[in-house]
C-alpha positions as CSV (number, residue, x, y, z in Angstrom):
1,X,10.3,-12.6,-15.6
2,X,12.3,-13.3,-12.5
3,X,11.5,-13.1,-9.4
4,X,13.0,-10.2,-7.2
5,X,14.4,-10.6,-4.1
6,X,12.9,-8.7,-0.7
7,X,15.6,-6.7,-0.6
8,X,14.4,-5.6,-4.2
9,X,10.7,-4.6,-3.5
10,X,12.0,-2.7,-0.4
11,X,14.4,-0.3,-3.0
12,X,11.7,-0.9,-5.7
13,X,9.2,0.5,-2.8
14,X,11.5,3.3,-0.8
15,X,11.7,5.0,-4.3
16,X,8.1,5.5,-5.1
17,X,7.8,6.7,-1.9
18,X,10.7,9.2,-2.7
19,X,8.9,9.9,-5.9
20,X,5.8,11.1,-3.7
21,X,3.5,8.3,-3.6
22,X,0.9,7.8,-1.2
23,X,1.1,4.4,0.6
24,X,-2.3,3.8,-0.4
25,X,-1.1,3.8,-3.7
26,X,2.0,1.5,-3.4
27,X,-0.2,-1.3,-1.8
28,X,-2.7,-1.2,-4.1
29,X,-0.3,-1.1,-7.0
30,X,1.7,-4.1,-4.8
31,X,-1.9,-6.3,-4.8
32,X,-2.6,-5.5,-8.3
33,X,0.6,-6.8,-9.5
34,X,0.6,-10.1,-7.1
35,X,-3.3,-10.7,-8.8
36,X,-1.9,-10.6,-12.3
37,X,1.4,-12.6,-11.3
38,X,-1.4,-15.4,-9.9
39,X,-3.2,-15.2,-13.1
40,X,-5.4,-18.1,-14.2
41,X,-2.8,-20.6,-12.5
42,X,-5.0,-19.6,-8.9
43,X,-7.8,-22.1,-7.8
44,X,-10.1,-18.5,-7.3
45,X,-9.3,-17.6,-10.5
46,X,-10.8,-21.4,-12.3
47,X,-14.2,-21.7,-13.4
48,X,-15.8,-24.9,-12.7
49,X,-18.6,-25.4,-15.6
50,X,-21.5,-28.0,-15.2
């Protein structure tokens, strides 16, 4: 998927907020979405087996 510009997220963001959302709700969907974009590809997310 590509990545969207700032400019993007703000739209992407001033609509859910249009559509009602709490703020709460937006960052927590926002850090949700980064986590899964991270993936396994994050040093946090490795497992180091001994």
């Amino acid at each position: 998927m590509p990545r969207k510009a700032a400019q993007d997220w703000e739209t992407s963001e001033q609509e859910l907020y249009t559509a009602g959302m709490e703020p709460a709700e937006v960052e927590a969907g926002s850090r949700r979405l980064l986590a899964e974009a991270r993936g396994a590809d994050s040093p946090r997310h490795t497992s180091v087996q001994g």
